[in-house]
N, CA, C and O of each residue as an XYZ file, in Angstrom:
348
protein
N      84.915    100.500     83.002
C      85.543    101.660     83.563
C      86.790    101.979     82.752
O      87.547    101.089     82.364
N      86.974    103.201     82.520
C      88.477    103.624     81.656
C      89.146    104.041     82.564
O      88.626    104.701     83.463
N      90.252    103.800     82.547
C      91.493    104.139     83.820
C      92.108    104.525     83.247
O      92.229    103.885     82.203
N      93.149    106.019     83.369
C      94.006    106.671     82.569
C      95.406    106.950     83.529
O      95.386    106.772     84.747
N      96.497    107.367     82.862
C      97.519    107.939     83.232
C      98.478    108.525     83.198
O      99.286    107.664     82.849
N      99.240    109.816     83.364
C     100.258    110.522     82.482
C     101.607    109.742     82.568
O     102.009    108.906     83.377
N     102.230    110.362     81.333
C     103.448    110.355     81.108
C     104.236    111.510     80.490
O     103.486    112.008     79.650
N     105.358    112.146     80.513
C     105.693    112.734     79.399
C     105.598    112.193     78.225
O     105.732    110.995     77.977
N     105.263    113.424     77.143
C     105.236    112.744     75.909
C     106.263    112.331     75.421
O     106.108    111.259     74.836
N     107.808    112.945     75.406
C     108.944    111.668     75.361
C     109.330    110.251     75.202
O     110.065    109.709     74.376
N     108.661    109.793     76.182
C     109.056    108.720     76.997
C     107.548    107.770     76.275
O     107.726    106.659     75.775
N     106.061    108.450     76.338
C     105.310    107.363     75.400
C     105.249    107.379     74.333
O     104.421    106.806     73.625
N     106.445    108.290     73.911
C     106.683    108.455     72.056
C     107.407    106.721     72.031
O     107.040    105.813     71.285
N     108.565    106.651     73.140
C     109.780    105.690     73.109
C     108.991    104.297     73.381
O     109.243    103.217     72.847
N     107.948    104.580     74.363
C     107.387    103.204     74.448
C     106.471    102.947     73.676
O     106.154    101.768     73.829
N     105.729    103.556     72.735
C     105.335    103.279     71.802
C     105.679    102.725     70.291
O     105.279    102.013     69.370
N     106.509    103.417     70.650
C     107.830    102.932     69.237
C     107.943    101.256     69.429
O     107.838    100.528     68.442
N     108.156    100.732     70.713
C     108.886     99.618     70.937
C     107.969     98.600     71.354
O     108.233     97.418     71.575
N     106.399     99.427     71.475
C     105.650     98.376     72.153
C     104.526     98.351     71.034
O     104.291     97.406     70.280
N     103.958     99.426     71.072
C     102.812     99.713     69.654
C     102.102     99.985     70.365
O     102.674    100.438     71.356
N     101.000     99.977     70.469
C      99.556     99.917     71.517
C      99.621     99.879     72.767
O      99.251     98.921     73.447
N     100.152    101.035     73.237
C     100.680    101.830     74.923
C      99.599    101.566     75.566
O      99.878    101.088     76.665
N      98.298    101.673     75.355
C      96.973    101.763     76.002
C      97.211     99.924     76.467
O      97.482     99.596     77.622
N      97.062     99.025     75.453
C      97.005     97.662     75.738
C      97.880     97.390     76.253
O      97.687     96.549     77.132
N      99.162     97.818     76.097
C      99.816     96.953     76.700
C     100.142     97.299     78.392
O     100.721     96.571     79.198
N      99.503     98.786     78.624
C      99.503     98.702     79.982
C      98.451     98.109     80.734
O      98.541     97.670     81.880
N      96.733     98.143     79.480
C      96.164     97.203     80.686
C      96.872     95.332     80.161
O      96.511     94.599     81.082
N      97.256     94.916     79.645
C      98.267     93.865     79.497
C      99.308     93.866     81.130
O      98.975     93.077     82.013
N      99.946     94.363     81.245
C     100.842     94.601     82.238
C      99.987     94.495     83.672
O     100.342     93.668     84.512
N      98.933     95.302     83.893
C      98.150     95.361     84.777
C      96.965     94.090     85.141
O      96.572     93.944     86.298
N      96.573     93.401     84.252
C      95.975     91.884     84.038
C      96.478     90.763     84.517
O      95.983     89.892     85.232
N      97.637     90.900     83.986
C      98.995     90.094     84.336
C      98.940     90.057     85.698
O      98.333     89.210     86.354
N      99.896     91.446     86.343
C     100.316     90.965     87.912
C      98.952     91.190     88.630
O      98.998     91.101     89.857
N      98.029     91.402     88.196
C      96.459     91.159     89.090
C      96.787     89.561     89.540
O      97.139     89.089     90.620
N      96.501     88.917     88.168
C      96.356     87.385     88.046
C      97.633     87.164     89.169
O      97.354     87.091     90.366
N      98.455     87.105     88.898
C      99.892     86.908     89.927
C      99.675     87.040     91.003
O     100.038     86.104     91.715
N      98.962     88.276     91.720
C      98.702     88.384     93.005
C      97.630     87.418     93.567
O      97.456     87.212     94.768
N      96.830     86.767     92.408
C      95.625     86.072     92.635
C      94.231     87.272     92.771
O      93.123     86.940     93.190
N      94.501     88.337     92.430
C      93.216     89.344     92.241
C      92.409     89.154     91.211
O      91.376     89.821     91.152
N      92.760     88.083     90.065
C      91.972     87.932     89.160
C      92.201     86.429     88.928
O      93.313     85.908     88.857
N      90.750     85.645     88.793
C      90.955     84.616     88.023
C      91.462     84.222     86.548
O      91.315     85.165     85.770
N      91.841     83.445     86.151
C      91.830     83.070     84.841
C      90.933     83.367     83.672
O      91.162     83.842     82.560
N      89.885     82.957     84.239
C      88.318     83.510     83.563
C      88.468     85.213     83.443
O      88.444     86.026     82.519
N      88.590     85.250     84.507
C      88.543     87.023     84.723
C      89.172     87.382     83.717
O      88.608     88.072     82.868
N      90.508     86.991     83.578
C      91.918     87.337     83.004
C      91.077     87.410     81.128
O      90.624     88.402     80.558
N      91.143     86.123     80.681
C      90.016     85.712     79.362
C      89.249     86.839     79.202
O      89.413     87.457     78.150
N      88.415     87.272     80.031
C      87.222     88.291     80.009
C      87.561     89.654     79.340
O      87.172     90.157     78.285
N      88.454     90.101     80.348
C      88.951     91.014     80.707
C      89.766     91.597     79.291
O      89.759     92.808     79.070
N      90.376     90.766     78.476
C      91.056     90.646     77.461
C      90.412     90.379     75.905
O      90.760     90.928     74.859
N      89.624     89.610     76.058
C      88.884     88.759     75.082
C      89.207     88.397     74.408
O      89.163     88.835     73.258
N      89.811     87.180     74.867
C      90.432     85.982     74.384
C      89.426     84.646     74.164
O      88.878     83.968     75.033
N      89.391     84.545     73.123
C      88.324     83.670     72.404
C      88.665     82.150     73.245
O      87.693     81.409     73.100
N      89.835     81.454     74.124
C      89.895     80.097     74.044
C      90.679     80.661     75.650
O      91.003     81.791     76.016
N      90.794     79.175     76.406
C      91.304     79.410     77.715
C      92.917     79.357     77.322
O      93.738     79.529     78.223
N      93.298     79.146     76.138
C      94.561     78.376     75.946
C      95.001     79.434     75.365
O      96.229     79.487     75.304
N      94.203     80.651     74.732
C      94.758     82.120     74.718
C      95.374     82.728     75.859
O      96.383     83.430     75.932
N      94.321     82.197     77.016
C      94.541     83.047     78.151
C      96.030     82.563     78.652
O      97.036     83.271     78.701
N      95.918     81.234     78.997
C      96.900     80.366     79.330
C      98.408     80.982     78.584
O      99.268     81.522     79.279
N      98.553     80.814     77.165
C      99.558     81.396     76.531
C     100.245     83.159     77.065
O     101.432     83.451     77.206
N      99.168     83.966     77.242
C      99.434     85.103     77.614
C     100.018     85.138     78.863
O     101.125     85.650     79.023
N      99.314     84.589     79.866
C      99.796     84.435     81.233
C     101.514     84.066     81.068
O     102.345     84.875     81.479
N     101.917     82.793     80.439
C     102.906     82.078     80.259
C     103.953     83.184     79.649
O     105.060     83.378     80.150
N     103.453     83.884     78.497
C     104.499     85.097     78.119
C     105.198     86.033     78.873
O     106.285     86.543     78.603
N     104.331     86.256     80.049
C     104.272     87.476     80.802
C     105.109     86.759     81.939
O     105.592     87.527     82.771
N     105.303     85.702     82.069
C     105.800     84.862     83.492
C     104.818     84.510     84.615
O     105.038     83.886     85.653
N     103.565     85.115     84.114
C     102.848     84.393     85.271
C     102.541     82.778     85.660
O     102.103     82.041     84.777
N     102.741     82.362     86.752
C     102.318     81.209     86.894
C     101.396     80.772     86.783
O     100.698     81.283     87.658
N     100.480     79.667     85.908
C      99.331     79.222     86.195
C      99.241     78.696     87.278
O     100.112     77.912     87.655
N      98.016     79.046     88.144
C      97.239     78.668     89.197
C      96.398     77.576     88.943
O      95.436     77.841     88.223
N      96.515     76.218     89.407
C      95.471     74.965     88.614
C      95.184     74.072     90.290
O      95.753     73.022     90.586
N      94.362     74.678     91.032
C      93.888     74.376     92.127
C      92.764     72.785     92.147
O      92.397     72.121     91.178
N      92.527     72.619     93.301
C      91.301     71.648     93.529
C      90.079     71.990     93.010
O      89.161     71.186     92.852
N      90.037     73.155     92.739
C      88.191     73.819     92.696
C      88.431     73.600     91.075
O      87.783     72.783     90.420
N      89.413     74.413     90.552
C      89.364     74.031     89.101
C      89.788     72.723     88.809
O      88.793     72.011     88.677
N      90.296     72.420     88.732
C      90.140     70.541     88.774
C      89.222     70.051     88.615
O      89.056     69.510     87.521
N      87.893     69.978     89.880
C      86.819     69.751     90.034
C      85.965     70.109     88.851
O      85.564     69.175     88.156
N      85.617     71.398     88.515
C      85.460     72.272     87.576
C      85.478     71.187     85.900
O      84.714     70.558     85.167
N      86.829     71.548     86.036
C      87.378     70.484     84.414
C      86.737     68.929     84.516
O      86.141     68.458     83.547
N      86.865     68.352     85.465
C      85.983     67.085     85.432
C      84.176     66.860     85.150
O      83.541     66.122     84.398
N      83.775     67.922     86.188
C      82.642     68.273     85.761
C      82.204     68.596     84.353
O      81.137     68.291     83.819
N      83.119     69.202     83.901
C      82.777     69.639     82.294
C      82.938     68.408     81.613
O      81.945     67.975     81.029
N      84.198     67.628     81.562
C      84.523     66.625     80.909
C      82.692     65.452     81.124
O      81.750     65.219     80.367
N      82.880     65.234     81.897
C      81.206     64.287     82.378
C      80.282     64.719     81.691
O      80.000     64.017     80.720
N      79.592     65.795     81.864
C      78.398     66.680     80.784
C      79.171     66.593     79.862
O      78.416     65.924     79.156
N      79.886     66.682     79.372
C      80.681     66.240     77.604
C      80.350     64.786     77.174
O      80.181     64.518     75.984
N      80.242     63.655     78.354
C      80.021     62.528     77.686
C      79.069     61.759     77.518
O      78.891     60.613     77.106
N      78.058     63.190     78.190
C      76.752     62.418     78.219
C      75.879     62.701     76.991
O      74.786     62.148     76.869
């Protein structure tokens, strides 16, 4: 889905200047406090972005101030993987 939105042209002349890629970095901005609210997983977040490694995702989150979320289910998750890894 493409999601759009105005601005004066002014003002995304200025944030463009300072940001580069106005389009990304608002869905950047919008990815972000999803994840924050918990509206998006991590995975999601990765997806959503396409970020080749979780430790991309991880890094981005961390830039932005989001907190990583590292629950019981993912836990579970990472162990499971680790096991099928050693077999």
């Amino acid at each position: 889905m493409d999601v759009a939105f105005s601005m004066p042209d002014r003002l995304a002349e200025r944030l463009q200047e300072r940001w580069g890629n106005l389009p990304e970095r608002a869905l950047e901005a919008v990815v972000a406090d999803a994840y924050r609210e918990g509206a998006l997983t991590l995975g999601e977040v990765r997806e959503i972005l396409g970020h080749s490694t979780r430790l991309d995702t991880e890094a981005f989150l961390k830039e932005r101030g989001a907190l990583l979320t590292y629950g019981e289910e993912e836990l579970d998750e990472d162990v499971e993987a680790a096991r099928k890894a050693q077999i």
